[in-house]
Structure formats: C-alpha cells, structure tokens
N, C-alpha and C positions, 0 to 999 in steps of 0.2 A: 173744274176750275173754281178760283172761290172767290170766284166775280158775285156767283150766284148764291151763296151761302152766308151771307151777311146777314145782322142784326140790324136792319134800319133804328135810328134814334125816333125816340116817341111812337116808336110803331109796334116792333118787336115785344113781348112780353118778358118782365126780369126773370130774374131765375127763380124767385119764390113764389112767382106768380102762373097761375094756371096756364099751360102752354112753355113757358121757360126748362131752364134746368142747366145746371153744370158737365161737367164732364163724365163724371161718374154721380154724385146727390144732383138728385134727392132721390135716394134709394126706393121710397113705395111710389115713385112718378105722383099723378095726379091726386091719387091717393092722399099722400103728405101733404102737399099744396093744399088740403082743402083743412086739414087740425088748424086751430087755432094758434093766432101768430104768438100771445105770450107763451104757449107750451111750447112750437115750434125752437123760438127764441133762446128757453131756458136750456133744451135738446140739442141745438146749437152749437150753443156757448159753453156748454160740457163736452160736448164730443171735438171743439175745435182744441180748449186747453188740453184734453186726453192727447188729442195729435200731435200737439206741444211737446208732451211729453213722450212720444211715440218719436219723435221725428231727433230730440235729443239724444234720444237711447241709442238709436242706429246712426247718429252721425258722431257716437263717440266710434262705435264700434269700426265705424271708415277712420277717426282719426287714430286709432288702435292700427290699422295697415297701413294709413300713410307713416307712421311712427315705423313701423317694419319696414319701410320699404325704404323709407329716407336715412333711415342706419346704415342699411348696404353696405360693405366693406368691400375694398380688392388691391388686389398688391397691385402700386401702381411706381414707378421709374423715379426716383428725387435726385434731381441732376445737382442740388448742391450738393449730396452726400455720395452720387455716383454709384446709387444702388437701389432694388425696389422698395417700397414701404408699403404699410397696410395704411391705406386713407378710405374717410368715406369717400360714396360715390357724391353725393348731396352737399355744394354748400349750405350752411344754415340758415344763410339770409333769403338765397332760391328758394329754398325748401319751405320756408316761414309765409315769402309771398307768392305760392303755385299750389302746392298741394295742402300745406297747413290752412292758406288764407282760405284756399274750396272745403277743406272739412268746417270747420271752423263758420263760415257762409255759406255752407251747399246747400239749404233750403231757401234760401232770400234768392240763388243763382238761379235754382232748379226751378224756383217758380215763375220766374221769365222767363227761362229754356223749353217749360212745359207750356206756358200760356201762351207763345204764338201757333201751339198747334190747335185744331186742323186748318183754321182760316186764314193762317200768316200777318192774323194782327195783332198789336198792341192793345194790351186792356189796361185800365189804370192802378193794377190790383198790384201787380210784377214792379213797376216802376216803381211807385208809390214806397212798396215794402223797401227797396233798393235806400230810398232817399229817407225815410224814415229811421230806417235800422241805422243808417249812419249815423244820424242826431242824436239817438238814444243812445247809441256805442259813446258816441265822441262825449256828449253831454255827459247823459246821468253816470255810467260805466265811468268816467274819467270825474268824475264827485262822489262816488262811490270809492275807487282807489284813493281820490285824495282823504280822505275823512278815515280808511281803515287802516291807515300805518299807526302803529301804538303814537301816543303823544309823545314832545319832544324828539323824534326820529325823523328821517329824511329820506326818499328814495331817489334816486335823481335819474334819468337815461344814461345808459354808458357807451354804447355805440351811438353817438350823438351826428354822425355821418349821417348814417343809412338814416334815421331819425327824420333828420332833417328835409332826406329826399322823401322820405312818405309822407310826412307832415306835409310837403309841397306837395306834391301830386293830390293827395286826399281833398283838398281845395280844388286845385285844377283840374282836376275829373269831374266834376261838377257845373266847375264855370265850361267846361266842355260841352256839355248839354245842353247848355241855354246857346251857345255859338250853334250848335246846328239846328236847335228846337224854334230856336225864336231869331233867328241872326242870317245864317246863308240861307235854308231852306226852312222858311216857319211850319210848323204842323208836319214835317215831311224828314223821313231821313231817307235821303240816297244811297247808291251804293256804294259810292266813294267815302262817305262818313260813316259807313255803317262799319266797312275795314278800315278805316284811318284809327275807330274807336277802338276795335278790337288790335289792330297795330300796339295801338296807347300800351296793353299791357304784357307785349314782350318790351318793349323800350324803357318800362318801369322797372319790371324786373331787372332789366341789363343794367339803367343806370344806378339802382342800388345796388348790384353784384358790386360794380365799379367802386360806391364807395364804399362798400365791407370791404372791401378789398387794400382802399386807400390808395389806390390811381386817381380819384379827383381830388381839387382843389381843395384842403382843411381837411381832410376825410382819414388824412394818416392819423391810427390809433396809436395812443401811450400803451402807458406797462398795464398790463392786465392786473383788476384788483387780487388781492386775494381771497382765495373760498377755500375752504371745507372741503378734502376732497379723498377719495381711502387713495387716493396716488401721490397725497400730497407729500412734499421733499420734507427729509429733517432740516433743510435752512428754513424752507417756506414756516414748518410750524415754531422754528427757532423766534422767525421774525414777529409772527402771532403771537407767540406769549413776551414776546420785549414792549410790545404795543401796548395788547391788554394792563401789562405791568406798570409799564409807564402813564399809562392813560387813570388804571384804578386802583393801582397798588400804591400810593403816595402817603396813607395815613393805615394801611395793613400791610400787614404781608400775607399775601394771598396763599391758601395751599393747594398744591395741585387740582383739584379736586376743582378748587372755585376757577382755577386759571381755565382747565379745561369748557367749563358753563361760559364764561367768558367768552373763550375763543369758536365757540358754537354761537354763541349770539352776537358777536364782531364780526365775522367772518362768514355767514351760511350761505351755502352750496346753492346757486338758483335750481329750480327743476324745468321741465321743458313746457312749450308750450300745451302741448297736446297730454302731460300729465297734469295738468291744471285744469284742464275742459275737461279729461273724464272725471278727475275727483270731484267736479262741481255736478258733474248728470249725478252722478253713484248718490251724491250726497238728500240726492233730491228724492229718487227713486229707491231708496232702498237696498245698493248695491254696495259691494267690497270698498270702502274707503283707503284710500290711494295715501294721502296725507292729513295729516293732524291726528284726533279720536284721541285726547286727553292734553296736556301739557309736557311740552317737548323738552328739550337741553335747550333750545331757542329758546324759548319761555322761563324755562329758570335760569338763564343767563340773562334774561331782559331785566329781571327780581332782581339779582344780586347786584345788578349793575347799577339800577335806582337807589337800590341800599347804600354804594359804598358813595356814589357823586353825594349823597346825602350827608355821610359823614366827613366829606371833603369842603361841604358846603359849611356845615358847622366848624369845623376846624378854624377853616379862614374867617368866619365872624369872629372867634375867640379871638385869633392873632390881630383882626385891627383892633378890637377893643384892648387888647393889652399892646399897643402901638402909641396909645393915646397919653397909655399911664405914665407916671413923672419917675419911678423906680428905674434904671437899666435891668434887661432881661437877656441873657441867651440862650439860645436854642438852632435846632435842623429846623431848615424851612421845609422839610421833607422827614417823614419816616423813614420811606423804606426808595430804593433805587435799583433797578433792572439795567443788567448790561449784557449784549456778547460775548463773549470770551476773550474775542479778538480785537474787544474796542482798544487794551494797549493802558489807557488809564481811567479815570474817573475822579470828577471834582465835584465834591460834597457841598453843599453852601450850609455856612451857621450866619446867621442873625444876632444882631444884637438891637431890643426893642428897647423903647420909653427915651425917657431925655439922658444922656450922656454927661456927665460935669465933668469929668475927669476918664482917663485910658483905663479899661477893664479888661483882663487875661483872664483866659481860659484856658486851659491843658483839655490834650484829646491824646484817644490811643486805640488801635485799632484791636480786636478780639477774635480768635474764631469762631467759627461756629460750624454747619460741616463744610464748612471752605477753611482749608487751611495755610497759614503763613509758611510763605516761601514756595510751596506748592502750588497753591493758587492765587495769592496774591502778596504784595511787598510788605510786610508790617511798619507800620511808621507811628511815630508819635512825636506831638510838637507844644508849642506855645501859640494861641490868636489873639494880636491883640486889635482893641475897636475901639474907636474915639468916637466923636464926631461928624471929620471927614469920610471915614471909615467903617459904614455899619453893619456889612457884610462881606466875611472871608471866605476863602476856600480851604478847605482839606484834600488834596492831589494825595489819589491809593494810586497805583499799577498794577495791573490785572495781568496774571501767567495764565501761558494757553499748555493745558495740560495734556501731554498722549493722550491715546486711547477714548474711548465715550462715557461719559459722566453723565451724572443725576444733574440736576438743576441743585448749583447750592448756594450758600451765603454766609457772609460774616459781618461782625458789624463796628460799628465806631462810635466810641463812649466820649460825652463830655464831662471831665474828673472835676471841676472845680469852678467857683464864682458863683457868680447871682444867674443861676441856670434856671430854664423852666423844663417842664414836663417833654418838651424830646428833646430828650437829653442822649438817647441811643438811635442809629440810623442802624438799617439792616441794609446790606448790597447784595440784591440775589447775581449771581452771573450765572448765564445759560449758555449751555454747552454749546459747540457748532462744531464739535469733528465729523468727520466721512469714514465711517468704517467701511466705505467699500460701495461697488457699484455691481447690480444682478445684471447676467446675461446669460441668453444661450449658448450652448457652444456651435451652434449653428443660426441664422434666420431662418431657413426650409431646412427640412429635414423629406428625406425620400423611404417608402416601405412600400415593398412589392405584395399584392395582395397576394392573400392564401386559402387551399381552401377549410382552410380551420383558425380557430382564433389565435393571434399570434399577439404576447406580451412584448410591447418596446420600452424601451429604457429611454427618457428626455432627462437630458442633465443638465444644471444650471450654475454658473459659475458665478465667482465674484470677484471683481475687482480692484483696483486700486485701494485697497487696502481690506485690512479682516479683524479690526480692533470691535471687540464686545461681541456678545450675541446678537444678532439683525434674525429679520423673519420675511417672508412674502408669503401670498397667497397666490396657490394657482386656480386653474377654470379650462374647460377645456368649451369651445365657440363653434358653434356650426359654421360652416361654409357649402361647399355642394355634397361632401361629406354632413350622414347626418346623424346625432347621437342615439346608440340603441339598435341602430343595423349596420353601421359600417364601424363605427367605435363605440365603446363603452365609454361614458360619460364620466370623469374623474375632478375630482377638487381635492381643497383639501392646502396643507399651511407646509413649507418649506423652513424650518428652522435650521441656521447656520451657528454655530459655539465661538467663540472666540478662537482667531485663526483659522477656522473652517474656511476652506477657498471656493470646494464646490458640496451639490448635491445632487441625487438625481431622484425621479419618481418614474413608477410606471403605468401605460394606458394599452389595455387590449385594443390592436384592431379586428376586427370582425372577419370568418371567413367570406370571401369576397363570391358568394355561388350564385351573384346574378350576372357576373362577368362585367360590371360596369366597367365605363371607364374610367381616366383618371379623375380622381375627386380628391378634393381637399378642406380640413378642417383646421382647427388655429386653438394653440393653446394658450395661455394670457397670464402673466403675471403681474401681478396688482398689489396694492393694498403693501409698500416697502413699511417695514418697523424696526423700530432700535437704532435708527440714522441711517440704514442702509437707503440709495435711490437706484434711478434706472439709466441706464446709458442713454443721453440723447440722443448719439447717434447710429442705434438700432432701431429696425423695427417696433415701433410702440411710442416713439421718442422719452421724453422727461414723463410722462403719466403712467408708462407701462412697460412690459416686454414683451413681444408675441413673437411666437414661431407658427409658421406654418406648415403643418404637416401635409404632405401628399401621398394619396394611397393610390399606387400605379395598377394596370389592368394585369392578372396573370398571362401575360404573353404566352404560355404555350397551351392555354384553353378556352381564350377566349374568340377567338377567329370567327368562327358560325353563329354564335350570339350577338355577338356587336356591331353584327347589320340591322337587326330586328331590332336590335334596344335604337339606334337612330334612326329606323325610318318610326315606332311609336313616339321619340321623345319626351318621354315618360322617366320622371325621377321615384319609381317605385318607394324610395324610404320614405318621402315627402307623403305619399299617400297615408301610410303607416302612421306616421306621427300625428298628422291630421286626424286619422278616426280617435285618439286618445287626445287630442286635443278637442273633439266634439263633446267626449264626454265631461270633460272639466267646462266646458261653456255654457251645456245645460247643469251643470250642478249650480255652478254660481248665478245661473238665470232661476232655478227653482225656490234655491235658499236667501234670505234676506239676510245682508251680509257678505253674500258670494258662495258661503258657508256653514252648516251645520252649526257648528261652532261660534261664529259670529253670529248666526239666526236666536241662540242662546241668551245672547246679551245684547240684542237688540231693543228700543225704547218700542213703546206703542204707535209711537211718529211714523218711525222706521217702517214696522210689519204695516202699517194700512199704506202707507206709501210703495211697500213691495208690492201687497196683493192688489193695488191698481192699476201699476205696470208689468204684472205679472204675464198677461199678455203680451205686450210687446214683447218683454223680456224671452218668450219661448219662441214665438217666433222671429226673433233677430238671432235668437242662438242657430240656425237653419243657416246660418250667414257660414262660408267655410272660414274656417279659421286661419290666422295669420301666416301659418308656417304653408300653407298652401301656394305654389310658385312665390315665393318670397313676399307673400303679400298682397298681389295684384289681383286676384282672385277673389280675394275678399274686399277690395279696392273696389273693382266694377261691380259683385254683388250687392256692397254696398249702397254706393253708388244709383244702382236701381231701384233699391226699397225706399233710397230716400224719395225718389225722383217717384214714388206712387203715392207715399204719406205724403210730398208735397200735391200732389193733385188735391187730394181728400183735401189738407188744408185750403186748399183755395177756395174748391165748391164749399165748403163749412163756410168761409169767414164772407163769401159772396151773401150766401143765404143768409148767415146772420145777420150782415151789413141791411140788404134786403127787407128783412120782417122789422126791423128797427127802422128804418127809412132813413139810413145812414149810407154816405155815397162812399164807393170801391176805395174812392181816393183816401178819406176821413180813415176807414176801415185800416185799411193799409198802412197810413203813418205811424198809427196808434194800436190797435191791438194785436195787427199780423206783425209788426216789427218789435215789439215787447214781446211778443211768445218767441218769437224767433232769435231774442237776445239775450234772453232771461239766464241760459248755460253761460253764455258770456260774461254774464257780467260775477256770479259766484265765482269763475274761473280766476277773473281780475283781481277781484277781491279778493283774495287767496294768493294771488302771485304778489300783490304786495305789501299783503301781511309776512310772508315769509321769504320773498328774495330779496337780494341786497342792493339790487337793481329796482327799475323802473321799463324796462325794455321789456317783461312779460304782460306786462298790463297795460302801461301806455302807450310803448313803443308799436306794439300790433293792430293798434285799435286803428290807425292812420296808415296803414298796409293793408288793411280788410277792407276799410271803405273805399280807397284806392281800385282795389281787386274786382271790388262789386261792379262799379261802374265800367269797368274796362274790359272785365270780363262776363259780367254779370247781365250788361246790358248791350257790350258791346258783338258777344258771342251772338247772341238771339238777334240783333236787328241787324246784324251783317245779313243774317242765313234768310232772314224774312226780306231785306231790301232787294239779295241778289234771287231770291225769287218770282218778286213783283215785279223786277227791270226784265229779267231773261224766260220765264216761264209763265205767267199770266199775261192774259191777256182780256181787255175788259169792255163794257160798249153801252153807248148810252141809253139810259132808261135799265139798266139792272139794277142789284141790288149794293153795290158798291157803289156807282153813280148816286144812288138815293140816299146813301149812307154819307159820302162825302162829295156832297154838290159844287164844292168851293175846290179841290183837290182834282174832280174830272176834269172842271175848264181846262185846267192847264197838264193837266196828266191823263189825257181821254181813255188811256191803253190801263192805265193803274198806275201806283206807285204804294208804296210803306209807309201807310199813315200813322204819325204819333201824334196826336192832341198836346200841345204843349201846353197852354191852358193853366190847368191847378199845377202842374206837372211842376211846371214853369215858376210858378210863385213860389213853391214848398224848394225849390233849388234855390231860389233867389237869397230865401229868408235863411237857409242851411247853411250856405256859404258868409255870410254876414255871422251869424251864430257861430258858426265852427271857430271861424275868421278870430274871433274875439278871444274863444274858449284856449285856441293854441297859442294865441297873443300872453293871456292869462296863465300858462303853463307856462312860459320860457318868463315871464315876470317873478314867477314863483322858483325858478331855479334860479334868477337873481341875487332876490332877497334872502331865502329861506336855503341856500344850497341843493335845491331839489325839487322837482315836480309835482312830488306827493309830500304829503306829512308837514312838519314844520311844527309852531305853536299852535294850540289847542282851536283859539280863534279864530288863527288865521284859517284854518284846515274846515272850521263849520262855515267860516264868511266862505270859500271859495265853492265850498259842496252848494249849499245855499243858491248863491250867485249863478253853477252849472244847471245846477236843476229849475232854475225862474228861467233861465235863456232858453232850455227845452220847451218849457208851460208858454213860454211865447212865442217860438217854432209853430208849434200845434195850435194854438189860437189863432195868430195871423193866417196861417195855412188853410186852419175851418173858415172863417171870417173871407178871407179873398176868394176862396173857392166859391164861398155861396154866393 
C-alpha cells in the first residue's frame, strides 16, 4: 500500500541529494550525487534541452498517425442526396480537441499521467507544467503570431463559434481548480471531482462539436472564404481574379502572370494543424522541411501587391493636387476595370477636375482590343458634357455573354477630345464564366471479381452538361482495405477531354487475388478540374472531387478453406508489406539531413550539426511502425509510449536540475519544463500565421489545448489517483502518509488524494487574470484592426510587447507568492 512509501516533508532526502533519486536518474545512484553541483548542473541542463528535442521528434511522429487516422474515409448514407458518399470518419473540430490537442500536449499530459505513479500522488512538477504551458501558449505564442503577420495584413478567427467556446472553457478549466483546490475540498481532490474534471472534457468536446456544427446560439457559419485549392471551380477562380482586378488592377492592367501571384497571395490554401507542428520540429532538427525553404508565389504576390497599392497611392495624390488647380481637366477616375461576363453592363466614370466657368464636352468611343464589338461587347460612342452641377459622368458599355470558353479579354474606351489628362484610355478586362461541362463517373462503386492473375479494368469518366473547349482532370488512385502494389497497381496520371469530347476512360490492373482475401476496396479520385470544367456536387466527392469506389470481391469458387484461417489471424497481409518499405524510407529520412540525400547536399551548416544531434533520437523513433500499419493506431500507441518514457527522463532531469540549483518543482515547472515543452508550438504558430489566411491555426488551438490540458491532462490522472485512495488504500496513524499530511489524516484517517493547492493555487489565480486580459486584448484587436493578429506595424509591437510583460508577470508574482 502506499501508506508506507511516502516522502515525509523536511525529512526524506530530494532527489539530488544522497539517498533520493527519480524514477529512472540519476543513472550512476550515489555515485552521481556525489560530482559536484555546478558540473551536475551543466549535465543537467544539456541532457534535459536534448530530451526537449527527443520528446518533439516522437511527438511529431504520433501527430504523423493521428493525421492517418483522423483522414479515415468510408462511404457513408447522405439522406439529402439519398445515396452513400465517401466522408471522413473525423470531424475536425473532434479531431483538433481529442487527438491533435493529445499530440500536440502529450508530454505536459504524460507527465501528470506518469507522476502519480508508484505512490498515487501529486507532485508539483505535472501541475505546475500544466499551468505554465498554458501562460506561455496563451501569452508569448499569441505575441509571437501577432507581431509575424507581414505589416499591414490581418489575420482574424474564422470559425469564430467553436472559438469562442474554447476561449470560454480555457478560463474556466482553471477557475475550475481553484473551486476544488481551495473552495469545496482545500488541499484534497475527491472522487467525485476528480471525474466531474475529467467529465469537463467530453462536455467540451460535445459543446464545440455543437458549435462547429452551428446548433448553438450565433454559432451558424456564413459562406466559406475563398482558398486556393487544385479542386477549385472555374466560378470560384473566375471570382479571384474579378477581386484581385478590382482591388489592384485600377492603375495597370495586370497580366496573367501577375493576376495569378495575386491570387496565391489573396487567397492561400490554409494547411493543417499537425502539418505545422511537424514542419516546425523538422525545421529545428534538421529534418525534410514541410513548408517554406525559399520564397513562395505567397511571397511574390505579397511584392507585387505593395508595388501596385503604391502606385495607386501616388496616382491619387496627383489627382488631388490637379483637383485644386484653376484650369478644368478630364479624365477616368480609373484605368482599367474588371467584369464577369454576365455582369450585362458596365459604367465607366470620367471626371472632370479644377474650377469649371463654363460646360466643357468630351467625345468617347469604344476600341477593341482582343474583345471584340458585337461579339463581346456593344460598341458606343457619345458626347459628356460637365458643368459645375455636374462633375462626374458615366460611360454605360454592355457586356455579351459569349458560347463556348474564352481567354480573359479586353477592350477599351478612348477620350477623343477637350482639356483631357493623361487617362485618357480605360481598358475593361471581362472574364470569362462558362461551364464547359461537369466530370463524372459512370458509376459511384464499381464491382471486379478477383482472379488468379492480374486483370486490366477500364474506369471511364464522363462529362456533362456541356463539352464547350478543352477541360482536363487529374486522377489518383486511394487506398482503402485494398492496398497499392498487392491487390492493385497504383495509377495516376491527367485525363484530357478536346472540345466535345463527352467521355474517357483509363486503365488500373487489379492484382491476382492468391491470398483469397475477402472483399476489399480501394477509391479512385478525380481532382485538380482545368479549363472550366468542375465536379458534380451531387456525386460522390461532392464540388471538390469525384471518387469511385472500387471493390475487389473474393474468388468464390477458391476461396472456401482459406477464408476461415485469414479471419480467425485477422491479419491484412498487404498492410504488412507496405510497412516494411515504408520502414525503409523512415530510416532514410532519419539518417539523411534533409530527409534526403539530396537535401543533405544543400543543407547549411545549422542544419547538419542540428541533424547530427538528433541523430539519435531520429534512429531510434524511426523503430516507431509506420503510419500505414492498422491505419495508423499502431504507430498511435507506439508512439504514444516512447513519449510517455522521454517524458519520465524529462521529469527526473528537470527535478535534478531544479534540485542542484536550489530552485523548487513548482518555479521549475512554470518556467523551463513548460518553454521546452512549447517551443514546437510556438514555431508551428508562427508559421500558421505567416501563411494561412485564417487565424484559427494559431490562435484559435491555443484556447483548445489549454482547455484539453486541464481536463484531460489533470483531470485523467487525479480521477485514477482519488478513486484509488477512496476504494483501495487504506491508511493508519503514525505512518508515513499520516506524517506526511498531519492536517489531511484528522479528517481522512483511512487516506485520501492529496494536492497542495498552495503555489499551485496562486500560479492559477494570477493565469486566469493574465489569460483573462490577453483574450480581452484579442477580440479588442479584432475591433479595431479587423483581426486578431497583424494590423499596423505598432499596433502589432505594442500588443507582442504588452503579451510578453503579462507573462514576465505571471512568473514573478508566481516566484515572489511561492516563496
């Protein structure tokens, strides 16, 4: 029992000191304990940042599986279209607060999960980390996004629902702690709060499903913005370049080229969360880089787009200075002007500048250019006249919607005569918006009976509602319980359709079937529609895609005797197969810096001494089975456990170190176990709102994780420790529990689950006032500035500034009340 196994306070020796010790350190026992403290120290403080980087490495490699596993696909019944579809298994908000928020915090979790064993108590190391990691997440992590959006740009939350409910809870899981710590039960968590806590975080999860969902109150989502996407429609990019146009095209006329930079830098694709977190380890260690490694189409469209506001900026200084002068002027208050097709008309404005004395006319007349009159627009030409009352006319063109699919073109409108200035020519681009047509299969499942030799099938792909120009797609062929390379040959590869082409078709061997499995099924994917063609929404794949799924059935007349034995091993033999070739590419990319050979080439000198010190960990986490292993889960719990022994190692390090410094658990904990432990995070943040177009990768998860920590993090471990001190201990006066908590026997003679609320206590008190402030500060900044993050130059340093002093006073107050 562990009545008897207690550390009495003032009596017990700490863990650096002769007699003590950790869990596993101090590796030489008494030995160690006797080197001197500043070498100890230095010994340390090396081997704990090393674990740092040990505990990143394998906690990408779990969110590497939670990312498999949370993809999952299966046809599943869509009763408004009254047929199955392929949806994930995972919503993404689930999925964001359960298993991303555990990858993402699985060492802050694990090391409360691990530190009530063997004695089923609370130490102040686990907590501490819990409450710290928060402050630093919330704080510095949230001044760190705000200050890395380029100047002048804005990021703002977009699911501003679910937002809201994490932002609530990330507070209230806090003030939750002090209600049990210091309020019902001081110094003591029972059984009833120890699952009421752990409750807290299915009820969190439900109530943000709820509002992703938009079943609570204000939580119904608007139109989705737009991104960047290879599914994206010919309207959706029609609409992108009318924006761009409209927004920078007023004093140029953009060419393709620039419109396309544009529309990469207007519009970019976010990426996920768990592709954020590993490019931020990779980048640190020396590994295959995920995103960035030079300047992007993001980046040169951020350039051109300073460039052209610059010359719009000058433009309009010209026009008030010639507003002022006594001469009359006319002119387009515009260059150039972007339209649909199907806007129907378009109204020019000319100006007429300076003082008026008398009615001045101007003749106009329209031109082509490759838009032609009659064809694509009405040719007109008139008289404007401007007095006085009168200083600005309109010129009304009408715009023809032409068959078939078109280039983006334009023509323009000249002003022939009077006291003109220099835009004197308007250009009018109009962009095309026809539908040549819509990709489908001519099936959603398709059936093929396995054989015992490889059999060629033909998939064919129609197109409908219309066949105007040449359109394209790409296909892909998708694992399912089918797997590429033993039951099918793996195919890709572009579908190009000619003008009136209705369908096509390609082909994909399936494999002969000589292990008798049963039915398995894989999925072919069409993506990436070009030349205006899209995708039927109401197929299979909806507006982003098309899939079919194929099934390869059992050879019914030879399978009988086998297909008892394949389900009593339940064993997906190809899975194994793919795994061992997947082991090799995982030590490759753990060997090479880089990922690769190739990369290892053009790596910096940063890079290789940063490989060759995680070179370790890196070989042994490549031991981890790989992702394609049971869809994932395999590598899930592997995972999983290597974290959950580098967090031990962490603990005993950061005890010892705390220790020979003469710095207590708690100090330790706030401060350098919860900075090692955040340090991926906060690169990951940084990164998600340099380049998404959202706020929701960076900000929005930070108030989900903290949430997570406490609820799961603290509420898991002192359920499992309270409901063993009520139902399985048993304790008696004069042992080593008694002596330990003199104050907690009176009234709990048998035992109970003691937490020192204490420093515990104040470091939550001063967190919740801090955070309180900081997310006050966010929704002020989406006021003002339209957005959470970014805004003007100053405003962006005053608020980083301001998050990082309420941190530096977090940690003060917290040392200062402790001692």
């Amino acid at each position: 029992m562990p009545c008897d196994g207690l550390e009495v306070p003032g009596v017990a020796p700490r863990v650096c000191e002769p007699g003590g010790g950790g869990l596993i350190l101090p590796l030489l026992g008494e030995t160690e304990l006797k080197w001197e403290k500043p070498l100890r120290a230095g010994l340390y403080l090396a081997g704990l940042l090393w674990c740092f980087m040990g505990v990143a490495i394998i906690a990408d490699v779990f969110m590497a599986a939670i990312e498999k596993i949370t993809s999952k696909k299966v046809l599943a019944f869509d009763k408004a279209l009254g047929k199955r579809r392929t949806v994930t298994v995972w919503n993404p908000t689930v999925a964001n607060l359960t298993l991303m928020a555990l990858g993402s915090s699985a060492p802050e979790i694990l090391l409360n999960i691990v530190g009530i064993f063997p004695t089923f108590q609370s130490g102040a190391l686990g907590p501490g980390t819990i409450v710290g990691s928060a402050a630093f997440n919330l704080l510095c992590i949230s001044a760190v996004c705000v200050v890395a959006v380029p100047n002048g740009e804005v990021r703002k939350i977009n699911d501003l629902g679910v937002y809201s409910i994490t932002a609530t809870f990330s507070i209230f899981a806090y003030l939750w702690l002090l209600v049990i710590l210091v309020g019902t039960t001081p110094d003591v968590v029972e059984t009833w709060e120890g699952v009421v806590t752990f409750l807290f975080f299915w009820v969190f999860v439900l109530v943000a499903f709820f509002a992703d969902k938009g079943w609570l109150p204000g939580t119904a989502k608007g139109v989705s913005p737009l991104t960047v996407q290879p599914e994206s429609s010919h309207e959706e990019i029609a609409e992108m370049e009318l924006q761009v146009r409209q927004k920078y095209g007023q004093q140029r006329n953009l060419k393709p080229e620039q419109v396309s930079l544009l529309i990469a830098y207007a519009f970019p694709a976010p990426h996920s969360r768990a592709t954020h977190r590993v490019n931020a380890t990779r980048s640190l260690v020396g590994g295959r880089i995920l995103l960035g490694g030079g300047p992007t189409r993001h980046d040169q469209g951020r350039q051109l787009a300073r460039e052209l506001e610059e010359e719009m900026r000058e433009q309009t200084s010209k026009l008030n200075a010639i507003a002022t002068g006594d001469a009359p002027m006319v002119q387009f208050q515009a260059l150039n002007y972007s339209v649909l097709e199907s806007v129907g008309q378009i109204k020019v404005k000319v100006k007429c500048y300076g003082n008026i004395h008398k009615p001045v006319e101007v003749k106009y007349a329209t031109r082509d250019g490759s838009a032609k009159a009659e064809d694509d627009y009405e040719p007109t030409a008139g008289t404007l006249r401007f007095d006085s009352q009168h200083t600005v006319q309109d010129i009304t063109v009408k715009i023809k919607e032409s068959p078939g699919t078109e280039d983006t073109e334009e023509f323009y409108v000249d002003l022939l005569n009077g006291p003109l200035g220099k835009m004197r020519t308007v250009t009018i681009v109009i962009i095309d918006e026809d539908q040549p047509g819509k990709f489908k299969f001519e099936k959603e499942v398709q059936e093929f009976e396995g054989k015992d030799h490889d059999e060629e099938v033909q998939i064919k792909v129609f197109r409908e509602g219309g066949s105007s120009g040449q359109v394209s797609c790409k296909y892909t062929t998708e694992d399912g319980s089918a797997k590429e390379g033993a039951d099918y040959e793996p195919a890709s590869g572009t579908l190009v359709f000619e003008n009136g082409q209705q369908s096509a078709q390609f082909s994909i061997t399936i494999k002969a079937n000589s292990r008798f499995e049963g039915t398995e099924m894989f999925r072919v994917v069409l993506t990436g529609a070009d030349g205006g063609a899209t995708f039927d929404d109401t197929t299979d794949g909806g507006s982003e895609s098309c899939i079919l799924t194929v099934v390869i059935l059992a050879d019914e007349s030879r399978k009988a005797g086998i297909e008892k034995l394949t389900g009593m091993m339940r064993v997906n033999w190809d899975s194994v197969g793919i795994g061992n070739a997947s082991y090799k590419e995982q030590f490759t990319s753990a060997v090479f810096a880089g990922g690769s050979w190739e990369a290892q080439k053009e790596a910096t000198l940063g890079e290789l001494v940063a490989h060759v010190i995680a070179l370790p960990w890196k070989l042994l986490f490549a031991l981890v089975p790989p992702t394609e292993y049971a869809s994932g889960w395999l590598c899930f719990c592997c995972a999983l456990l290597m974290i959950g022994i580098v967090t031990v190692i962490i603990g005993d390090l950061a005890e010892l170190l705390g220790c020979v410094l003469d710095i207590s658990d708690a100090t330790t904990a706030i401060t350098l176990v919860a900075m090692g432990t955040s340090l991926p995070d906060t690169f990951a943040s940084k990164t998600a709102a340099q380049m998404d177009p959202t706020a929701d990768n960076s900000i929005g998860n930070i108030t989900g994780s903290n949430s997570v920590n406490v609820f799961l993090g603290l509420g898991l471990p002192w359920m499992i420790a309270a409901i063993f001190w009520q139902f399985a201990a048993t304790c008696e006066p004069g042992d080593s529990w008694s002596l330990a908590y003199p104050e907690q026997a009176l009234e709990y003679p048998e035992g109970i689950f003691v937490v020192k609320a204490g420093s515990l206590a104040l470091s939550v008190m001063v967190f919740c006032f801090c955070g309180g402030v900081c997310i006050a500060t966010l929704a002020l900044r989406r006021k003002l500035f339209g957005g959470e993050l970014g805004g003007p130059r100053l405003s962006k340093i005053g608020t980083a500034i301001f998050f990082v002093l309420l941190w530096a006073t977090y940690i003060v107050i917290s040392i200062i009340l402790e001692d």
